[in-house]
Phi, psi and omega in degrees: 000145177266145167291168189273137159315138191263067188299002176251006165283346273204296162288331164291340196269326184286343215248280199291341176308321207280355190290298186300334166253003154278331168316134165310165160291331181289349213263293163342300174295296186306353167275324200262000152310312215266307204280352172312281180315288197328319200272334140340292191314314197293304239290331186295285276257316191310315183270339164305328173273340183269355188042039165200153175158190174265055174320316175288307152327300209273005185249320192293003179252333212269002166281310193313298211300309200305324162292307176316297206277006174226074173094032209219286177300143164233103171208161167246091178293004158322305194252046205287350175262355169340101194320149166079014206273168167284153154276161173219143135258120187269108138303311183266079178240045151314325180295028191290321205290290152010283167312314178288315186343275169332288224270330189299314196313312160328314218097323204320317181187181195284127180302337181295357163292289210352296152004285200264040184306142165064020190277155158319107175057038169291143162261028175255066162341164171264003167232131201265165189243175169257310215283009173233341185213120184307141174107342195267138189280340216220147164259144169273167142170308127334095216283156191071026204262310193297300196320288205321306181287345159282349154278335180291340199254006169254314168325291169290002173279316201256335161302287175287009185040005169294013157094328152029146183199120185238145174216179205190111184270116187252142159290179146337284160313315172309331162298354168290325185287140184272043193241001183271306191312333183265340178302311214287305198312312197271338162299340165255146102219299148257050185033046195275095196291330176271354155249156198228144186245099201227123189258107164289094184281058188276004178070016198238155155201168163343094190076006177184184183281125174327316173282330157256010151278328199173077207301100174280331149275158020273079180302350153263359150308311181311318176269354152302314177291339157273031176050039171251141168289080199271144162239150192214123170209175167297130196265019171225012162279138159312310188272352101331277210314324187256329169294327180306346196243059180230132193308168192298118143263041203240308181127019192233155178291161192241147193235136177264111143260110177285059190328125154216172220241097146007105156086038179290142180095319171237162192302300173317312186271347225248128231072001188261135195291306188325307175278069182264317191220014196247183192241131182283203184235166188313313188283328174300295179341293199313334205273305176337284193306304147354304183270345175253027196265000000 
């Protein structure tokens, strides 16, 4: 069963649209900062009570995810199965805490689950489900799993004319799998102009660096030579971020490298391999939360 919509979160999340498209740019960045952090905030506090998650992933994403879900995205979290709506697919999705943050923040449901993340019969998994928490379209977890049905959800998407725009976020490291390589082959094959491929490039995965694990550059030669349209920015500037995520002017699908820094946000975390899987300790939460006030 799905959770419920949180409506009067709901009316707060429609209350900062109208703010962010009338706010100047600086006016702007500093709502999608503040609202950045916030969502920082839930991810410290959800894995200190589940004493597990991704942390580092989920703080180098959560600007990308902050943009998409504040004026990027044509969606209702009112409505979340609404015909014609855009998708978002969490590939990487270990990165879930992150994610429910972005969709409680929505309204999508109540910020009061976040608690129970990872809990006995939560429906907030430590992989996101569809079949339990609205917004999320695909369940993730399998690294390589996301792109491919985002390509398929672009497809029916260009099938059904409804205008539609599916995007879909991978790691890095995740680009080591070969099933994103047969996705990027089959999104230019049929030109699919309505997906955006967007790679969180903090250089970092599970236990070492990318480039010693398994070297992805030049990975933007690569997605050119596989027939995409690339963009390469700071994945934690606003104003990159959302121009990057502006439709194709090529007729080709657009490959995002988002650069972004592993643990963005707090001092302690950020570059560091270790917080790939680690739990802060009581004094770190404190020190965290602090530095993201």
């Amino acid at each position: 069963m799905l959770l419920d919509t949180d409506v009067s979160q709901v009316e707060a999340w429609r209350e900062l649209q109208a703010h962010l498209a009338a706010a100047s740019a600086p006016d702007r960045n500093a709502l999608l900062h503040r609202r950045a952090n916030d969502t920082r905030s839930d991810v410290v506090r959800m894995i200190d009570h589940a004493g597990q998650g991704h942390i580092g992933g989920d703080f180098s994403v959560t600007d990308i995810l902050t943009v998409l879900f504040n004026g990027v995205l044509r969606i209702d979290p009112a409505h979340p199965e609404k015909a014609g709506r855009d998708r978002f697919v969490l590939s990487k999705g270990h990165c879930a805490a992150a994610l429910y943050a972005t969709l409680a923040s929505c309204g999508y449901f109540s910020p009061g689950e976040l608690l129970t993340f990872m809990g006995p019969l939560s429906a907030l998994n430590g992989h996101p489900n569809r079949n339990k928490v609205p917004g999320v379209e695909t369940n993730t977890g399998p690294l390589g799993h996301g792109l491919p049905v985002a390509v398929g959800q672009a497809m029916a998407a260009k099938l059904a004319g409804n205008g539609a725009r599916v995007f879909a976020v991978m790691g890095d490291g995740e680009m080591q799998e070969g099933s994103n390589w047969e996705a990027l082959m089959a999104g230019a094959h049929y030109r699919l102009d309505n997906l955006t491929a967007i790679v969180d490039r903090n250089r970092l995965q599970q236990g070492a660096r990318t480039e010693d694990t398994s070297s992805l550059d030049p990975l933007d030669e690569k997605l050119i030579a596989f027939g995409w349209e690339l963009r390469m920015i700071d994945g934690h500037d606003y104003e990159q971020l959302a121009a990057a995520f502006e439709p194709s002017r090529t007729g080709k699908p657009v490959a995002v490298i988002a650069n972004t820094t592993k643990g963005k946000g707090v001092s302690f975390i950020e570059d560091r391999v270790e917080w790939h899987h680690k739990v802060p300790s009581k004094e770190q939460v404190v020190l965290a939360l602090e530095e993201l006030a």
